[in-house]
N, C-alpha and C positions, 0 to 999 in steps of 0.2 A: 149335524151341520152339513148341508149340501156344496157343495163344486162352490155355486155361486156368493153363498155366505161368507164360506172363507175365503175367497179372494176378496172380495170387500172389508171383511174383518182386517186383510192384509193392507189394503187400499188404505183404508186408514188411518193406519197406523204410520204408515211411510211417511218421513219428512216432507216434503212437497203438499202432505195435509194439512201441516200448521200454517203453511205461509198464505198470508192475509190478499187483500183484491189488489194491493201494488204489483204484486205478478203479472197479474192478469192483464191488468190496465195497461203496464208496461210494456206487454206483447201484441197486445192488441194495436197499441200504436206502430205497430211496427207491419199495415196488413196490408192485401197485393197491393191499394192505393199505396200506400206508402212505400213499399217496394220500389212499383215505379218511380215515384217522386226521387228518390234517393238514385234509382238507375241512371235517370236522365243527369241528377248532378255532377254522379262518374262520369256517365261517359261524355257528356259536352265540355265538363272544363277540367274532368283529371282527379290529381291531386290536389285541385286547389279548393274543393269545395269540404274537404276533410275538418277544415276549422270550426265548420258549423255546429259535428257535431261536442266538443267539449267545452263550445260555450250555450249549449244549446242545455246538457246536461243539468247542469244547478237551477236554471230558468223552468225547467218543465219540472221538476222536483220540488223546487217551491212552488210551483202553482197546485199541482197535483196532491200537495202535502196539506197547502193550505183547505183543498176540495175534502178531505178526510178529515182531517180539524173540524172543519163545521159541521161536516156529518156523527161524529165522536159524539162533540162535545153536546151539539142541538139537539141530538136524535132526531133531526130533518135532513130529507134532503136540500140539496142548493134551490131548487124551485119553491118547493116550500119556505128559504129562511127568505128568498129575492121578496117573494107572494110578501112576506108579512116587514118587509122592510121598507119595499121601495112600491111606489107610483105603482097599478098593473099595468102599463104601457110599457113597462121597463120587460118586464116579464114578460105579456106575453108576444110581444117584438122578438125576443130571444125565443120562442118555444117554437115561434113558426118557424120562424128561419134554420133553425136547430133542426128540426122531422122535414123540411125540403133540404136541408144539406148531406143529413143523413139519408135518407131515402137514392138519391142520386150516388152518397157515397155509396153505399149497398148494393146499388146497380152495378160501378163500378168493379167492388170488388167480385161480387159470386162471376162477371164475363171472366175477369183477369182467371180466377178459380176454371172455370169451365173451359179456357182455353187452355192452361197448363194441364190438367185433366187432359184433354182431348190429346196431348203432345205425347203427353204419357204413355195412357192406353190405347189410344186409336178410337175410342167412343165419340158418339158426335156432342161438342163443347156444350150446346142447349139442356142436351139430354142430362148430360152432369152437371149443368147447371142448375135443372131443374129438382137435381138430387141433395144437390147441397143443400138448395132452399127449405124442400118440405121435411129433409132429413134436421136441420136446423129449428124448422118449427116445433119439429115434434117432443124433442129432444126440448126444447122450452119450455113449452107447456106444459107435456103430460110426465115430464122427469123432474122432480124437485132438484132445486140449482144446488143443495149441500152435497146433493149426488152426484150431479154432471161438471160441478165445478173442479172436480178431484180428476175427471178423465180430461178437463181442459187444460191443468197447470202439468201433466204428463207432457202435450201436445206443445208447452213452448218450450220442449227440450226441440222440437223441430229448428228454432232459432238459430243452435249450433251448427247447423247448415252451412251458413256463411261462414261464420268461421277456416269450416273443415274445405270449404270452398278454395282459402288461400293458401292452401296445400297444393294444392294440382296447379300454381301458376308460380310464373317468379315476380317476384315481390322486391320492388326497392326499399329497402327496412329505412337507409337513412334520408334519403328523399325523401319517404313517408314523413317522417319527424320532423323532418325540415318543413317541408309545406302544410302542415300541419299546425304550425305554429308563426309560418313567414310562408300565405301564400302570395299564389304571382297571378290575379288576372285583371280586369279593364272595370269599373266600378259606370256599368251603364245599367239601362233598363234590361236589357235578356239577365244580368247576372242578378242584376234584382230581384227579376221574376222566378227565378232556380231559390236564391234565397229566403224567398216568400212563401216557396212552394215547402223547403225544406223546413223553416220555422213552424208555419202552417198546420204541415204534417205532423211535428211533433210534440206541438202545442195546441191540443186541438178541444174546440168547445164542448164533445161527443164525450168527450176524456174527463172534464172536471164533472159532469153530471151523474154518471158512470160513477167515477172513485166517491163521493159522498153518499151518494144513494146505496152502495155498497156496504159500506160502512154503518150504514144506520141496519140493512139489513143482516152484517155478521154481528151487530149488540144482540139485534131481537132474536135470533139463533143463540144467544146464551143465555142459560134460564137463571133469570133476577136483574137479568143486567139492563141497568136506564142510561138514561142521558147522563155527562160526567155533569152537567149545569145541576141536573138534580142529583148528584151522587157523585162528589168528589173525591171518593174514598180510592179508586181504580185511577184517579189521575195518572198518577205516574207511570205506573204500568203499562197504561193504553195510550200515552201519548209517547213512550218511548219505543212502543211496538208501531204505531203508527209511524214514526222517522224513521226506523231500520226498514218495515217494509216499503215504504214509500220511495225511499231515495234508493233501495239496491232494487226494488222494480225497474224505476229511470234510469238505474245505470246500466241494467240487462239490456233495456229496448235502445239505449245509446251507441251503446255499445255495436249491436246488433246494426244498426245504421249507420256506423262508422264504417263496418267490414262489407257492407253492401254495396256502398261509397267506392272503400277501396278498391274490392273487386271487379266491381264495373270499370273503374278508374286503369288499372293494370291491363283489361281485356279490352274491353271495348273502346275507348279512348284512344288507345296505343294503336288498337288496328282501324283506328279511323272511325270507327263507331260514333256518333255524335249524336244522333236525334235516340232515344227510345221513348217509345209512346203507351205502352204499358210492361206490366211483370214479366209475360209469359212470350212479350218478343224479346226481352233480358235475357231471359234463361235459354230462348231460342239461338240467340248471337252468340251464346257461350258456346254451344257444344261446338263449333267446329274450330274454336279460339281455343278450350280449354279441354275439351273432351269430352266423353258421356257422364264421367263421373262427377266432374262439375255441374253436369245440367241436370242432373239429378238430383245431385245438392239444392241446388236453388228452385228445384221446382218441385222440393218436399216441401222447403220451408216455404212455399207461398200456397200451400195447400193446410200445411200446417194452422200459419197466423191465420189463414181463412177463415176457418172454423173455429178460430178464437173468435176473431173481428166483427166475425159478423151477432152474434149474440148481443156486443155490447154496446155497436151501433144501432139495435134495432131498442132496446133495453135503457137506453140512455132517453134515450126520445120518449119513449114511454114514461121513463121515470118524471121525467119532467111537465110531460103533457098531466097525468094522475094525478103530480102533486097541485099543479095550478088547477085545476080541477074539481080537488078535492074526491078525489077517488082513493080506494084502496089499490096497493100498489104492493109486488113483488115478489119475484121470483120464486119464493119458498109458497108463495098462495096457490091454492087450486084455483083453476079456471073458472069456477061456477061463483067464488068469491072475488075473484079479479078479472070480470069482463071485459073493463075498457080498459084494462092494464095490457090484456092480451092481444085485445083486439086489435089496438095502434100497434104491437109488434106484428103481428102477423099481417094487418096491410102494410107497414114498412118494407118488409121483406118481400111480400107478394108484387107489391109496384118495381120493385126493385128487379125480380125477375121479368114482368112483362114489360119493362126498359128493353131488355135482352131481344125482343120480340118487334119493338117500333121500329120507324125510323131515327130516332134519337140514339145517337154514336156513345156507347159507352165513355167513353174518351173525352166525348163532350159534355157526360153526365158530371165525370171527376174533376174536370175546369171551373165549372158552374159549383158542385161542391165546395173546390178550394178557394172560389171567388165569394159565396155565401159565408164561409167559417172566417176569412179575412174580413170579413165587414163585422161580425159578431165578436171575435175572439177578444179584439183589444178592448170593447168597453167591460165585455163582460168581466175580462181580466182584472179593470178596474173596481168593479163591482162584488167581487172575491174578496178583492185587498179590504174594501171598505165593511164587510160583513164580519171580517176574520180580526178587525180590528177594532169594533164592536163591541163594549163588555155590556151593551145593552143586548147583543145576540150570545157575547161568546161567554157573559160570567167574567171567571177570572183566569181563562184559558184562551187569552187573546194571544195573536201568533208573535212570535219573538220581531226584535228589529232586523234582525239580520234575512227573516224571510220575509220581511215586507220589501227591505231593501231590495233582494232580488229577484220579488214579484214587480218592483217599478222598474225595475232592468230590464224585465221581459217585456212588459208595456211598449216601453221606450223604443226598445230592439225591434220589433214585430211592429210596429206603429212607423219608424222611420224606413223600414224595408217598404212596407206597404205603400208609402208613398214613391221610394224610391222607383218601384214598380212603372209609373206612370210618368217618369220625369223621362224625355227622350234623351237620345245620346249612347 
């Protein structure tokens, strides 16, 4: 056995190889887009935007839980059950908007990526940008994902960053608590728009596509194993495996967004800090607030999620464009069997980086994304509830009442921000 066998054999075997694509999904929500989103809530209104995330928690848990459900149970992914459910106008209304929201997120992230890069080593931001990208493709394609997804669920130990972040500052422990549960600010459109931004981010339509299509591809990676509809024999098993990972994925990336929150909130707030406009000007406001060893913190972990994020933005799209399509689809395929699977990711990614190159403002790609997935999220969310409650889709593994209940919470929540959004005042 050579060098590299055994450390693979070792890879393996490590805990972190059993845990399912809630991980994944869960960190990936958490990427330099959403960095910033959660920086800007710190630092313009403090502690007051902390609330968001422990009611945000159970809401993306159940949607996200309900997304693996159907993929479990259907052996489909969510475009394929939409395709054979509803109208196609429903469907393919959602796939465009879905691969222009993603693609602009995309853009997004690898600048935010290329400029913390550039902060780092001193390289110029394009150049790293450009590395992320084709290192990102490569690593897609021609790497089978049972491979690469084992060196990804390493990479969201980066996460613990923020954490390790609230070490190097002082921390009001009981204020924290306090506003956290009784905050204090003015209920207008700007706070609207933070909290639209912050739901948004964390309920995102890239995410339920993603966790299903996931799901149907770790069945077909076990040999024998079918839909639970056709083989109810693994129910219990696999839908109790599906709630543990599911709901401590969404508590990882909550979590992870609570301390990001914070920490902005402690630094940059306190010293007046109030606009941040992406990641890697976050992490830039820290070091002379917090030190180097804070801005290091924060500008691993947004290199970190990068390279989760970006995969599953680009893969999500895909997954959906294939399935409405009727193409073969995923990850574990070789290239010569999944050409138009591959194809849509690699122009995803490709547009994504010559963004970095126009005149169009990264900045203004992640507005127009956030403004795209708010127009999509709430029906689609509706559209989830009604598929997962289905025992003409789901069998007799339709979702409990308690996670419909707080898939109509989520609705509801993210539907009244969204207007709040536009109400002046």
């Amino acid at each position: 056995m050579n060098i590299f066998q055994l450390f693979w054999s070792r890879l393996k075997k490590h805990p972190l190889s059993r845990v399912g694509p809630g991980l994944i999904t869960g960190v990936a929500d958490d990427d330099p887009s959403g960095i910033a989103t959660y920086s800007q809530a710190g630092a313009q209104f403090g502690l007051n935007m902390l609330w968001t995330m422990p009611l945000a928690f159970p809401l993306m848990a159940a949607i996200q839980s309900m997304c693996a459900r159907i993929g479990r149970v259907t052996g489909k992914g969510l475009a394929s059950n939409i395709k054979t459910t509803f109208p196609p106008i429903v469907l393919q209304s959602v796939v465009v908007l879905l691969l222009i929201a993603n693609t602009l997120n995309i853009a997004a992230d690898v600048a935010a990526m290329g400029e913390v890069a550039e902060l780092i080593t001193g390289f110029n931001r394009h150049i790293m940008t450009a590395v992320f990208v084709f290192g990102t493709l490569i690593l897609l394609i021609f790497i089978p994902y049972h491979r690469y997804v084992n060196f990804l669920k390493w990479l969201t130990i980066s996460l613990l960053a923020y954490a390790a972040v609230l070490f190097t500052v002082h921390v009001p422990w009981s204020e924290v608590l306090q506003r956290t549960v009784w905050p204090k600010f003015t209920a207008n459109s700007a706070a609207a728009a933070v909290i639209v931004g912050v739901f948004g981010t964390t309920i995102s339509p890239y995410l339920f596509f993603w966790q299903a299509s996931e799901e149907v591809e770790d069945m077909r990676s076990k040999k024998g194993a079918v839909s639970l509809v056709s083989n109810a024999r693994l129910a219990g098993k696999e839908l109790r495996r599906i709630r543990w990972d599911t709901w401590s994925g969404m508590l990882y990336s909550n979590i992870t967004a609570y301390f990001i929150i914070l920490a902005t909130a402690v630094t940059l707030n306190v010293s007046g800090i109030t606009d941040i406009n992406t990641a890697g000007q976050a992490a830039s406001a820290l070091r002379p607030l917090a030190g180097d060893f804070a801005f290091i913190l924060f500008a691993v972990g947004i290199l970190g999620v990068g390279l989760i994020g970006l995969p599953v933005l680009a893969s999500s799209g895909a997954y959906a464009l294939s399935e409405a399509m009727g193409w073969h689809s995923g990850l574990e395929n070789k290239l010569k069997d999944a050409r138009g699977f591959y194809s849509i990711i690699a122009v995803s990614v490709l547009l994504g980086l010559v963004i970095q190159y126009s005149p169009i403002s990264p900045m203004k790609a992640l507005f127009w994304s956030a403004v795209i997935n708010g127009v999509i999220a709430v029906p689609l969310m509706v559209v989830i509830i009604m598929l997962v409650s289905k025992k003409s889709v789901m069998g007799n593994f339709t979702a409990s009442r308690t996670i419909i209940i707080l898939g109509w919470v989520a609705v509801a929540v993210m539907g009244t921000a969204a207007i709040g959004m536009f109400i002046p005042g």
